[in-house]
N, C-alpha and C positions, 0 to 999 in steps of 0.2 A: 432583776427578774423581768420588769417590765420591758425592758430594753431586746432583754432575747428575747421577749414574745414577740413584740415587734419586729427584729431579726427573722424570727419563723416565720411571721404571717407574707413580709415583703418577701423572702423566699420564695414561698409558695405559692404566692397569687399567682405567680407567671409561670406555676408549672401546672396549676391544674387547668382542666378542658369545661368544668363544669362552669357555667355561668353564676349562679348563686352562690355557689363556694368562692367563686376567685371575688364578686363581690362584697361579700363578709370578709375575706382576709383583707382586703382595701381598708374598709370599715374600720377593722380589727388594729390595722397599722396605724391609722390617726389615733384611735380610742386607746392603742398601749401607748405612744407617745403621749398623750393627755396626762395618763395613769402617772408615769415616767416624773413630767413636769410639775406635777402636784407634790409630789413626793420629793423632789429637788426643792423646792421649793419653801418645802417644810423643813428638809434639813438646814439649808441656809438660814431659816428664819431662828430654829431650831440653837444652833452655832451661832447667831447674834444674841438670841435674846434670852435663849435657859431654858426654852418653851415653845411646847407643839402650838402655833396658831389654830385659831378654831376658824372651818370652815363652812360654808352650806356646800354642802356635795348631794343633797338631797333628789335634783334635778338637772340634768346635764345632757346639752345637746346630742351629746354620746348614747345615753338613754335610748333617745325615741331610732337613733339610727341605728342603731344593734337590733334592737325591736324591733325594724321594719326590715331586715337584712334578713333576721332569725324566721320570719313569718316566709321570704324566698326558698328559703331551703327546702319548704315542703316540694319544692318544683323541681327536686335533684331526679327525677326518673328521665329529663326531657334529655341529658347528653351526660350521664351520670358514666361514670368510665369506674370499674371496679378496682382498680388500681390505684384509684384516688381515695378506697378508704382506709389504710394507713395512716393517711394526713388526717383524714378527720380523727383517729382515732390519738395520734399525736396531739392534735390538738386538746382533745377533750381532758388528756393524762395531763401535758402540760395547764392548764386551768384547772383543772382536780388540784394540783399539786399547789400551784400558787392560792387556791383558797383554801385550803387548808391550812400552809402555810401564816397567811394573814389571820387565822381563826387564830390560831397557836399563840401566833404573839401579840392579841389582843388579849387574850386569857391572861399573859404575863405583864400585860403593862397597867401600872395604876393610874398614869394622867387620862384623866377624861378624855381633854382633845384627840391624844394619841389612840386612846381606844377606841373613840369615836371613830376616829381615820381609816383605820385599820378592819374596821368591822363594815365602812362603809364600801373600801375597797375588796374584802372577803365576800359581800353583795354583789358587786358585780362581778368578779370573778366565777361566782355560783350561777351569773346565769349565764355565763360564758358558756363554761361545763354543761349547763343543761339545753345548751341550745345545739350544741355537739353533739353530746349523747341523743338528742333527738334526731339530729341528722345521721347518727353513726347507725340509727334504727331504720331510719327509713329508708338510706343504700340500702341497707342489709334487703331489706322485704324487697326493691326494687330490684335489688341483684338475683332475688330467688325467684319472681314474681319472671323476669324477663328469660333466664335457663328454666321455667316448666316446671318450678321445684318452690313447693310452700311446703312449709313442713307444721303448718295449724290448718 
């Protein structure tokens, strides 16, 4: 999963026009590769040893740049192209979908580490989703906002 995220995000960066956007999908590409490697990681450890390793995932460089990417987007009205909200909103379904996912099968797992894992990647995942869904809001207003047309 994380691999086609990544997949999508390098896709895209080089097709959208919006600066912020193509910023966050750069972002987005190191940050699912990270996701990707932690998760590799684990199964290898997983396949030696019997056992999900416990990790701090608590804090992660990943964090504060998703954070400061997500705080850009409020700035999608400066070359926002209406055609690029598809992508966001692919985006937001794709992260919907993968946290849910990780929610699901943390319910079904009993090792702690595992659950743990799983629940701390369903966290980011969820603010993935909500950093979209905000951007998929704020085209929207900007799209309405620049044809003449608020509908509140």
């Amino acid at each position: 999963m994380e691999l086609r995220a990544k997949e999508f995000y390098s896709f895209y960066k080089d097709k959208v026009n919006n600066k912020s956007i193509k910023l966050m999908f750069e972002s987005l590409v190191d940050m699912e590769d990270q996701h990707y490697n932690i998760l590799k990681q684990q199964l290898d450890h997983l396949e030696k040893n019997s056992e999900i390793q416990k990790l701090d995932l608590t804090h992660s460089e990943g964090d504060n740049i998703i954070n400061e990417r997500a705080a850009e987007l409020k700035d999608l009205d400066e070359d926002f192209d209406v055609s690029e909200l598809p992508i966001l909103r692919m985006a937001y379904a794709m992260e919907s979908d993968f946290a849910t996912y990780y929610q699901n099968a943390a319910e079904k797992v009993e090792e702690e580490n595992a659950n743990e894992l799983l629940l701390t990647l369903a966290k980011w995942e969820i603010k993935h989703r909500d950093d979209f869904a905000q951007a998929v809001e704020i085209a929207l207003q900007n799209t309405w906002f620049s044809q003449g047309f608020a509908p509140f």
